[in-house]
BASE-370442 format. One line per field, with one value per residue (C-alpha): residue number from 1; residue in three letters; x, y, z. Coordinates in nm, 4 decimals, always signed. Layout:
i	(NUM:...)
aa	(ALA:...)
east	(X:...)
north	(Y:...)
up	(Z:...)
end
This chain:
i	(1:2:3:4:5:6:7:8:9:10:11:12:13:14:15:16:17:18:19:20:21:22:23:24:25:26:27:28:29:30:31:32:33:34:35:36:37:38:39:40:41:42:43:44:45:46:47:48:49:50:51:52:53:54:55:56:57:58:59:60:61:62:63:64:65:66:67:68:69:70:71:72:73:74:75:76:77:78:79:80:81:82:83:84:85:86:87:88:89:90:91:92:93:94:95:96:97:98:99:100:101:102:103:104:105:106:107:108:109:110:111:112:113:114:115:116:117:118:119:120:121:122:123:124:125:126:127:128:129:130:131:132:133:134:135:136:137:138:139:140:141:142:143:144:145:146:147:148:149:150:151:152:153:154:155:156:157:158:159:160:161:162:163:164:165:166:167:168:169:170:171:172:173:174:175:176:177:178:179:180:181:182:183:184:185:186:187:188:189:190:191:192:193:194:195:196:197:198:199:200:201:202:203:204:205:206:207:208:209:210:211:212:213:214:215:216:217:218:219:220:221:222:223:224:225:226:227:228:229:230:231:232:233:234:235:236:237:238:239:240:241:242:243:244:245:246:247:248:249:250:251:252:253:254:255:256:257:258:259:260:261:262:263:264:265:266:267:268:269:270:271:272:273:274:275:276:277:278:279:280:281:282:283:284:285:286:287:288:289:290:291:292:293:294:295:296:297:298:299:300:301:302:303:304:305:306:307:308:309:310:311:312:313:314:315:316:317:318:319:320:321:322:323:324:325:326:327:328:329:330:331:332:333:334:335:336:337:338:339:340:341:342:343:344:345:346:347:348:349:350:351:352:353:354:355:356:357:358:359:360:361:362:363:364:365:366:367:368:369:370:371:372:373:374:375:376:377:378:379)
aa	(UNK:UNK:UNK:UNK:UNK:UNK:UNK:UNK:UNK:UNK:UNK:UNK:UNK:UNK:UNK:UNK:UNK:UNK:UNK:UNK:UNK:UNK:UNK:UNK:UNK:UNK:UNK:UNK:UNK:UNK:UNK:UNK:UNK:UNK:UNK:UNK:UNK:UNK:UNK:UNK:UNK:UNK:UNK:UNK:UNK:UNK:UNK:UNK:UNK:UNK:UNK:UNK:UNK:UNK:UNK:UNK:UNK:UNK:UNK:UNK:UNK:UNK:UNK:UNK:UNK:UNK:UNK:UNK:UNK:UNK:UNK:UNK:UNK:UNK:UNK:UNK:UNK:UNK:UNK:UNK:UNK:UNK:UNK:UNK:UNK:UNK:UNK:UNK:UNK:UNK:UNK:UNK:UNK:UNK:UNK:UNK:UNK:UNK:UNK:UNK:UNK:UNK:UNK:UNK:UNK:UNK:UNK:UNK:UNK:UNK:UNK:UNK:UNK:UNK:UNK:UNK:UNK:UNK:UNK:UNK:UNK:UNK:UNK:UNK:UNK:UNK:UNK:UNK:UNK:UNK:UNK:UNK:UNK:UNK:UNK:UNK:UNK:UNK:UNK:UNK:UNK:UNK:UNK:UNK:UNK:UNK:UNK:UNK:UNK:UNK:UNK:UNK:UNK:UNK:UNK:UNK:UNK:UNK:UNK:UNK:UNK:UNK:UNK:UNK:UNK:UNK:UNK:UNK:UNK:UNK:UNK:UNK:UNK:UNK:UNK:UNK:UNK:UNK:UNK:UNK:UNK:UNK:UNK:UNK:UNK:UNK:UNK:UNK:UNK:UNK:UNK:UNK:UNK:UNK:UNK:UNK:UNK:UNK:UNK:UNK:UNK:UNK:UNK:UNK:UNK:UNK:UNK:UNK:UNK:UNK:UNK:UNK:UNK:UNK:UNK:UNK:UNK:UNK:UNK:UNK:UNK:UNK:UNK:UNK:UNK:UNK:UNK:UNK:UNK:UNK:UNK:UNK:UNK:UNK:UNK:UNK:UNK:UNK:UNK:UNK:UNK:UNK:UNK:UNK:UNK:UNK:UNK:UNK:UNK:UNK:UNK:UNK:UNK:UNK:UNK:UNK:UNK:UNK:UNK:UNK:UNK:UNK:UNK:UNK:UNK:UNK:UNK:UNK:UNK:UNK:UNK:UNK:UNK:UNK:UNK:UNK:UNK:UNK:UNK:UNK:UNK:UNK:UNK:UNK:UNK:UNK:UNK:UNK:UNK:UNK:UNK:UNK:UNK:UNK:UNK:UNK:UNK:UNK:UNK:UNK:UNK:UNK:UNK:UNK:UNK:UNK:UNK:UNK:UNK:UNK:UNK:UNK:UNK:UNK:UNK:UNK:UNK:UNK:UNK:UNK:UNK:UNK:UNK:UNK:UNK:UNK:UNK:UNK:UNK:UNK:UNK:UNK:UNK:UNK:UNK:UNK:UNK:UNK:UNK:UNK:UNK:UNK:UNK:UNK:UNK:UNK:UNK:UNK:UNK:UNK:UNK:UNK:UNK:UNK:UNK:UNK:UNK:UNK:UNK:UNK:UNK:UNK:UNK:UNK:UNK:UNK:UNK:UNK:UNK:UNK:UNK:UNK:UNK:UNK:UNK:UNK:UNK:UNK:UNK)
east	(+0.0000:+0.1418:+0.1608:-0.0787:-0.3441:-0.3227:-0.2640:-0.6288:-0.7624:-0.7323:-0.8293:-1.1497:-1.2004:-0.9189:-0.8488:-0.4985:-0.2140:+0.1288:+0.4004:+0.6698:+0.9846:+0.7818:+0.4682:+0.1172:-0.1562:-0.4382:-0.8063:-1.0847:-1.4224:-1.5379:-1.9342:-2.0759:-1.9951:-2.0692:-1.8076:-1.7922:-1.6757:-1.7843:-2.1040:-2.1081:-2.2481:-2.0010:-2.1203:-1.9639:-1.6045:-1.2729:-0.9756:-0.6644:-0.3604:+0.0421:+0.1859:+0.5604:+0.6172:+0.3995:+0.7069:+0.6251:+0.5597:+0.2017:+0.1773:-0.1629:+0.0509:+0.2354:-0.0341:-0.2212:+0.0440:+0.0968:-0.2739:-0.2977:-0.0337:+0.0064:+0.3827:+0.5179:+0.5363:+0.9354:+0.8799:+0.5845:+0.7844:+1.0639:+0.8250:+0.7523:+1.1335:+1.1993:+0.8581:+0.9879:+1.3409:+1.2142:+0.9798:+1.2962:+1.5118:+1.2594:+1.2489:+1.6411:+1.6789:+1.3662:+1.2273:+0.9059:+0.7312:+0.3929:+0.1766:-0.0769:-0.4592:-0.3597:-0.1287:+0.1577:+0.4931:+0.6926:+0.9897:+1.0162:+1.3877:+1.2919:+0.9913:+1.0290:+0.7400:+0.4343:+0.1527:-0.1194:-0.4168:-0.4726:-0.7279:-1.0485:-1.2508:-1.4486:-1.3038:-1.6116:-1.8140:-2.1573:-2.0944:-2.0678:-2.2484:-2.3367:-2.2277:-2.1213:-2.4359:-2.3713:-2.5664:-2.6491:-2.7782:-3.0289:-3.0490:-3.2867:-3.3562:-3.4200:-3.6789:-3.8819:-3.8638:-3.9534:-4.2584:-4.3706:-4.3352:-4.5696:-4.8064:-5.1981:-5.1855:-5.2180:-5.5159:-5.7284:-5.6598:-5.7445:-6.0628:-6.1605:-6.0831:-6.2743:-6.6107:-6.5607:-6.5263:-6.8537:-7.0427:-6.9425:-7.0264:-7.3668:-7.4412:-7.3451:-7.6048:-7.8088:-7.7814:-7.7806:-8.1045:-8.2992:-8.1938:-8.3449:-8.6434:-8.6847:-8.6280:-8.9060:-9.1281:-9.0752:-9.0956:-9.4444:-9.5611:-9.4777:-9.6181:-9.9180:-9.8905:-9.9233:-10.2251:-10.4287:-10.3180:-9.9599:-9.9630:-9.8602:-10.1554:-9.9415:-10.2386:-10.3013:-10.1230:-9.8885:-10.0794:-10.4200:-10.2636:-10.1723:-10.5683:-10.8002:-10.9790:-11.3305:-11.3189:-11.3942:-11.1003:-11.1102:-10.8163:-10.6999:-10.3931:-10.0872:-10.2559:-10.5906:-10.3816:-10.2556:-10.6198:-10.8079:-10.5496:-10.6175:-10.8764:-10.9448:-11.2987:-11.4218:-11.6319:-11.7454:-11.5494:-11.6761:-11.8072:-11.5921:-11.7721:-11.7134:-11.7124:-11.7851:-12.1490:-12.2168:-12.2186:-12.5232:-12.5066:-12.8217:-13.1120:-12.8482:-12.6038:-12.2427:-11.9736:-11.6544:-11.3829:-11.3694:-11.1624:-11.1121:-11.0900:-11.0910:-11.4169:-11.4929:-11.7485:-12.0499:-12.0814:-12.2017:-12.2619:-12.0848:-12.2771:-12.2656:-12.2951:-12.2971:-12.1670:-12.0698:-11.7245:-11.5119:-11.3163:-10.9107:-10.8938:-10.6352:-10.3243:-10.3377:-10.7489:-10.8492:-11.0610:-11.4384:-11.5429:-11.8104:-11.9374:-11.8243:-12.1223:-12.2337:-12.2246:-12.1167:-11.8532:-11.6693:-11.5838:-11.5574:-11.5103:-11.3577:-11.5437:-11.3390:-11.2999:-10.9483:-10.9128:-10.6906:-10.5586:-10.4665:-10.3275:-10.3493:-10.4167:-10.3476:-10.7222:-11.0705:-11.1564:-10.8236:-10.9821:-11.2932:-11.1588:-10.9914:-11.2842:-11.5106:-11.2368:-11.2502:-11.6497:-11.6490:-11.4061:-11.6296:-11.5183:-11.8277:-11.6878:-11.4024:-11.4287:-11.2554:-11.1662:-11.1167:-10.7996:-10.7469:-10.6371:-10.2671:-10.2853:-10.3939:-10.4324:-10.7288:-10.6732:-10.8944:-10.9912:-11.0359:-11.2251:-11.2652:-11.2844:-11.4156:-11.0627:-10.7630:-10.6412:-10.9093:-10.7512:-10.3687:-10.5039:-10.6561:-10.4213:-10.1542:-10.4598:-10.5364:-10.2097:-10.1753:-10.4129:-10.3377:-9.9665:-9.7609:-9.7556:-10.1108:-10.1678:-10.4220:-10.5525:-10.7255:-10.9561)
north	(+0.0000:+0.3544:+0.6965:+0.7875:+0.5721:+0.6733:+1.0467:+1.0052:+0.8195:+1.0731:+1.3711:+1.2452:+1.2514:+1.5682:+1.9253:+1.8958:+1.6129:+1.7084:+1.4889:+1.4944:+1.7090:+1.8138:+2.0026:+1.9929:+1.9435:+2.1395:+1.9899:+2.3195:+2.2752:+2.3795:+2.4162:+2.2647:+2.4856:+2.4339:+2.3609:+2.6757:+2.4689:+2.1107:+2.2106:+1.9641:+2.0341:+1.8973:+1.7934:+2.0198:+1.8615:+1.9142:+2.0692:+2.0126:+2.2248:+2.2326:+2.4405:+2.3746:+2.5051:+2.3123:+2.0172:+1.9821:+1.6338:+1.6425:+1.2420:+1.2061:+1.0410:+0.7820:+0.6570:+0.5961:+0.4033:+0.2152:+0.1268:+0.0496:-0.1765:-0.3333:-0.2173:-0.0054:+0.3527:+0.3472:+0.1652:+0.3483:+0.6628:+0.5205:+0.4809:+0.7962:+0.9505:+0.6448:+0.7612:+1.1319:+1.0251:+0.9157:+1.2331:+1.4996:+1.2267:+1.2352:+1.6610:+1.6616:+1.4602:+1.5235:+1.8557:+1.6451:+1.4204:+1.2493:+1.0784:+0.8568:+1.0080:+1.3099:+1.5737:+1.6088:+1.8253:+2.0513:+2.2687:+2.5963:+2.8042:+3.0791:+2.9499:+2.6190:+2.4157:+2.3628:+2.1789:+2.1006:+1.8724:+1.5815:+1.3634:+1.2249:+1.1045:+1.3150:+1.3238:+1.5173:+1.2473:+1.4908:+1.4275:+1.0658:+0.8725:+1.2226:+1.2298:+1.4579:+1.6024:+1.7543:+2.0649:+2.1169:+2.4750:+2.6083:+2.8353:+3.0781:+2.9970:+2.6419:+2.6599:+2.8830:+2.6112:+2.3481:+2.5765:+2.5990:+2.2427:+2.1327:+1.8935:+1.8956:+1.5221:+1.5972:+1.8270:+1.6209:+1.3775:+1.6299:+1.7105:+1.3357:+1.2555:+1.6072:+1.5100:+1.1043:+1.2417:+1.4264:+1.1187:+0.9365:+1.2015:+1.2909:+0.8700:+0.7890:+1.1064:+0.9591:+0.6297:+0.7526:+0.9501:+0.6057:+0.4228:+0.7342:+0.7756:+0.3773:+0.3395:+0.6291:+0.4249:+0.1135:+0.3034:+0.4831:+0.1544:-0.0330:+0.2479:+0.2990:+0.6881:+0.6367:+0.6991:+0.4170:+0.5187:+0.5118:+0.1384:-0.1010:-0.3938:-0.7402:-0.9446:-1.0985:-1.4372:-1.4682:-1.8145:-1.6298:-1.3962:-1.7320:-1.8482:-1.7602:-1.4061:-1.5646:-1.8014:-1.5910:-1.6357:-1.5273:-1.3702:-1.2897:-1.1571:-1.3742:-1.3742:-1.4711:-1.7522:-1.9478:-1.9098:-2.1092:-2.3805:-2.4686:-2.7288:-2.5226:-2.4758:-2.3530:-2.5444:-2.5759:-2.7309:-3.0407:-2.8898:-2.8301:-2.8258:-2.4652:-2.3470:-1.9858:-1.8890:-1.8008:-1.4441:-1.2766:-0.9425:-0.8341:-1.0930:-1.3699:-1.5179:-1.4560:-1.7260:-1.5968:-1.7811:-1.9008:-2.1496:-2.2530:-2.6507:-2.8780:-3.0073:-3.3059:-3.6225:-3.4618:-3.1173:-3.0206:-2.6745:-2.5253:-2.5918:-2.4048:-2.5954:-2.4771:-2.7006:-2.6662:-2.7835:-2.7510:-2.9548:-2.9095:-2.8726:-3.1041:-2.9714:-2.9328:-2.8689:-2.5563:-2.3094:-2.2705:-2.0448:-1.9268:-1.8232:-1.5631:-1.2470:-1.1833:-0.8490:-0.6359:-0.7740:-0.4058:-0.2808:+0.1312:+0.2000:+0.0985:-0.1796:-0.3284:-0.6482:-0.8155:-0.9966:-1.2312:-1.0596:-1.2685:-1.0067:-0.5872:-0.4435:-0.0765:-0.0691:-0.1774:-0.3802:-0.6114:-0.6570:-0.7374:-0.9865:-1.1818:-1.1874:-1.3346:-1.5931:-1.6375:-1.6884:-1.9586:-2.1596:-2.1088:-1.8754:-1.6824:-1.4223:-1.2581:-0.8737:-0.5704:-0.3467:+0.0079:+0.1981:+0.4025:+0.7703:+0.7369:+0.4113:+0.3751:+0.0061:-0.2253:-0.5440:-0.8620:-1.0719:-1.4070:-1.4249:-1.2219:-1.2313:-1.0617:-0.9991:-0.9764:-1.2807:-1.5244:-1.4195:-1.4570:-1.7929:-1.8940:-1.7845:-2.0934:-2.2895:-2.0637:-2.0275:-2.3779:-2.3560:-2.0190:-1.9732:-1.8469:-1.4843:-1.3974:-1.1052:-1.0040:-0.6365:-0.5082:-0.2174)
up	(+0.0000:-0.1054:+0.1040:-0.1115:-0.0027:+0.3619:+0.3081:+0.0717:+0.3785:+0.6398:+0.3719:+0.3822:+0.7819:+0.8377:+0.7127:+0.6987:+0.6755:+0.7418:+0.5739:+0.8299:+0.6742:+0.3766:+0.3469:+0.4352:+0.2397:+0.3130:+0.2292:+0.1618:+0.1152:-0.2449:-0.3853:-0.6448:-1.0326:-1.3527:-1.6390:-1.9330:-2.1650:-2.1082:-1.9483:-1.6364:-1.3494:-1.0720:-0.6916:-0.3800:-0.3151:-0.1924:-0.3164:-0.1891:-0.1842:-0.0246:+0.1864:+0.2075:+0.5488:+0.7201:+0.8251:+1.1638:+1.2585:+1.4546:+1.4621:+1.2128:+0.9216:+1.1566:+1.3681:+1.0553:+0.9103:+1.2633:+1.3033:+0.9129:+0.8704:+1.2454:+1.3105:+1.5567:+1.5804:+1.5490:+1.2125:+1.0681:+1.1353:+0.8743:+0.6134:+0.6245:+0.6491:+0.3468:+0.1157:+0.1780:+0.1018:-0.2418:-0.3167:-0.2697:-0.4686:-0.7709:-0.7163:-0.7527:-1.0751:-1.2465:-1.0972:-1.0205:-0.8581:-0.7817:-0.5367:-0.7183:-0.6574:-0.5052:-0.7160:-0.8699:-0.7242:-0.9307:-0.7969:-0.9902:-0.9953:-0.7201:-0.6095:-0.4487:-0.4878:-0.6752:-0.6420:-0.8511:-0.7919:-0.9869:-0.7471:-0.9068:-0.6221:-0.4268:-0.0885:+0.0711:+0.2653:+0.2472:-0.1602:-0.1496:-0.4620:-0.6462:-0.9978:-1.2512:-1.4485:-1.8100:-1.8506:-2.2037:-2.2854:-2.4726:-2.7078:-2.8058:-3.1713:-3.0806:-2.8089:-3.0594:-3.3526:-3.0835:-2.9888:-3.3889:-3.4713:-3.1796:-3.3595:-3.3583:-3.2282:-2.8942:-2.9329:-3.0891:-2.7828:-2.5567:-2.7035:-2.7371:-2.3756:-2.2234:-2.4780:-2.3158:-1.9692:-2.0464:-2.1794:-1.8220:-1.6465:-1.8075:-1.8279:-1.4662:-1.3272:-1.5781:-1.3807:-1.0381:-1.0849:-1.2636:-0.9661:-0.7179:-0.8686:-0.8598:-0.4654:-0.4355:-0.6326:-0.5107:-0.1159:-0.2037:-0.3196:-0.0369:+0.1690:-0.0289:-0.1428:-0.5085:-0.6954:-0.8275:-1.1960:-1.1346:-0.9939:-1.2215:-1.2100:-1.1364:-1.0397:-1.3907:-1.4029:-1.6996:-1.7612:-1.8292:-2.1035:-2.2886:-2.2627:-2.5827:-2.5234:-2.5774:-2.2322:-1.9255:-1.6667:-1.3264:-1.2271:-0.8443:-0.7029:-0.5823:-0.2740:-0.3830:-0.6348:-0.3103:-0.1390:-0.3933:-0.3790:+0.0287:+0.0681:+0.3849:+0.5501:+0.8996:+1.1496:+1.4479:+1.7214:+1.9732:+2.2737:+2.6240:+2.9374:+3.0861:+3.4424:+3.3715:+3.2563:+2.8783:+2.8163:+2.7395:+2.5425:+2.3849:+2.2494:+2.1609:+2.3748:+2.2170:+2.3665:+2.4751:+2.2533:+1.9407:+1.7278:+1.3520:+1.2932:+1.0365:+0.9411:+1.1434:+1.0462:+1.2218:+1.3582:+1.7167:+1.8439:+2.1506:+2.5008:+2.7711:+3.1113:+3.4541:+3.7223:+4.0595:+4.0184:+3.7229:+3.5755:+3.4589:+3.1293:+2.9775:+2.8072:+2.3876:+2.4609:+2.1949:+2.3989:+2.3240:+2.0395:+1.9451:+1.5662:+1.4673:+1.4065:+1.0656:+0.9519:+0.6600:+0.3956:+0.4358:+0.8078:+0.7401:+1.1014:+1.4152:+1.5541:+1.8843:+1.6892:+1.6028:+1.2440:+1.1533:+0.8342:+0.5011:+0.2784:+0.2226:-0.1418:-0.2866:-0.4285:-0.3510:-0.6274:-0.5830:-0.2219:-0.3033:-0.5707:-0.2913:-0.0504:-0.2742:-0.3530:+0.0204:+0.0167:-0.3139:-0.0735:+0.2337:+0.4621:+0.5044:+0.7492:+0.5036:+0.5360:+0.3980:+0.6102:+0.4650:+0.5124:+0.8561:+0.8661:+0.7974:+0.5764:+0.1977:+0.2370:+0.2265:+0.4393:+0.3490:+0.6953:+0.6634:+1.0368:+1.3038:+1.7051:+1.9747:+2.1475:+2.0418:+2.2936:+2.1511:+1.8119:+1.9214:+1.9861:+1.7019:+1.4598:+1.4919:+1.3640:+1.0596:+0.9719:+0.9006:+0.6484:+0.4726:+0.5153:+0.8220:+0.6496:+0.8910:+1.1144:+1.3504:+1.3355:+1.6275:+1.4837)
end
């Protein structure tokens, strides 16, 4: 390993090196300029210069070599005296002399010695890893030319993109809107706000459209579809002895409870007994009903009743459609009730109750029969 080496070494980490009997070299701090003539742009470095009367040993140089090369300080300090030994040898015969990666050394007649830089690394650790940039200029003329050959390319791109933009814009609003104005409809007609002109009439099976015009085909809601297919029918349940007297409101005698049952083999009618002592009913017994009071087919007021409800309807002539398919399949007692303040719904009953408990009860049985989508009202 050379002097060289070492003296580049401690550059990097030191402002100044002193080779022992002859010079210094002095490390400055220079910024980063651009080349005139090659145009580069060059990263902030260091330049390094000699001063020949800085000969004073300070110790930097040898303990460098000693910890560098593992020898003593006695020894490192004769390489040192040797490598200078050989730098003022090469001054006397050839009037110069080098160290590799660092400068060159020329002695001049009257003014002892010169030094000029000839390094190529950058010995500024903040500059590490920055290269040289070249820097070409630009002139005048040519940024004008480049400015009047700009092609019409990338205008018509510009336009097509802005007039695409404004198809997706105009087509997703388009979208958004249709998909508004859909959830309002479909709300309102849920809720029952919309006029009878704007609802769209979806009780007409798609099978009747395919029948010849000349046959006359009834035609019911979905509702009314899955009524006439229940071979459902209401009767009278077997009688159940009763502590409690029957109660008597006006010129007939109107049980308390009622209850919907399949049609049995022979009918009886519901007796009231009085006894002394009564006797436990037995569990899975259906209470006592009574038949249920004949009235009007269409309830327009508040009554105190509860009815088991079977299905609601936007209009009055889709209700009435699906109580009469209630009556052709025997349930005598189906009622519309008209819509409350509030609600634009008519509800079709299938039965109803006194109370709304005798109801509650009653409804497991009807719901086996209709579907498990009954409600009772209590109006």
């Amino acid at each position: 390993m050379q002097l060289s080496d070492h003296i580049r070494t401690l550059l990097r980490d030191h402002d100044c090196v002193i080779i022992p009997d002859f010079g210094g070299l002095i490390a400055d701090y220079a910024p980063a300029h651009i080349h005139p003539v090659r145009h580069t742009l060059a990263p902030p470095t260091k330049r390094v210069a000699f001063n020949q009367s800085l000969t004073r040993n300070d110790g930097l140089l040898v303990d460098a070599l000693s910890s560098a090369l593992q020898v003593s300080p006695t020894q490192a300090r004769q390489l040192v005296r040797d490598a200078v030994l050989g730098l003022q040898a090469q001054l006397e015969t050839s009037q110069r002399a080098e160290l590799p990666g660092i400068g060159t050394f020329r002695r001049l007649a009257g003014r002892g010695l010169d030094f000029e830089y000839t390094g190529h690394q950058n010995l500024l650790t903040a500059s590490y890893g920055l290269p040289e940039l070249v820097s070409r200029p630009i002139r005048a003329t040519d940024a004008l030319l480049a400015r009047d050959r700009q092609p019409a390319a990338p205008l018509l791109t510009v336009s097509r993109s802005r007039r695409l933009t404004k198809a997706f814009k105009a087509a997703a609003t388009m979208l958004i809107a249709g998909l508004i104005l859909t959830a309002n409809y479909q709300g309102a007609l849920r809720l029952g706000y919309l006029p009878e002109s704007l609802t769209l009439d979806l009780s007409q099976p798609a099978a009747d459209a395919e029948k010849p015009s000349g046959a006359a085909q009834p035609t019911f809601d979905r509702q009314q579809a899955a009524l006439t297919n229940s071979s459902w029918s209401e009767a009278a349940p077997a009688p159940v002895i009763s502590a409690a007297p029957a109660v008597v409101k006006g010129p007939a005698a109107i049980p308390a409870k009622a209850a919907l049952v399949r049609k049995p083999a022979a009918v009886a009618k519901p007796v009231a007994v009085r006894t002394p002592a009564a006797p436990v009913a037995k569990a899975g017994v259906v209470a006592p009903r009574l038949a249920p009071a004949t009235g009007p087919t269409t309830i327009k007021s508040r009554t105190g009743r509860s009815y088991i409800i079977v299905g609601a309807y936007t209009t009055l002539a889709h209700a009435e459609k699906g109580r009469l398919a209630l009556l052709r399949h025997g349930h005598k007692d189906a009622k519309v009730v008209l819509p409350a303040r509030g609600s634009r719904q008519y509800r079709l009953s299938v039965v109803d109750f006194p109370s709304k408990a005798v109801a509650q009860q009653q409804l497991p049985l009807v719901r086996k029969h209709l579907g498990s989508d009954l409600w009772v009202l209590n109006y």
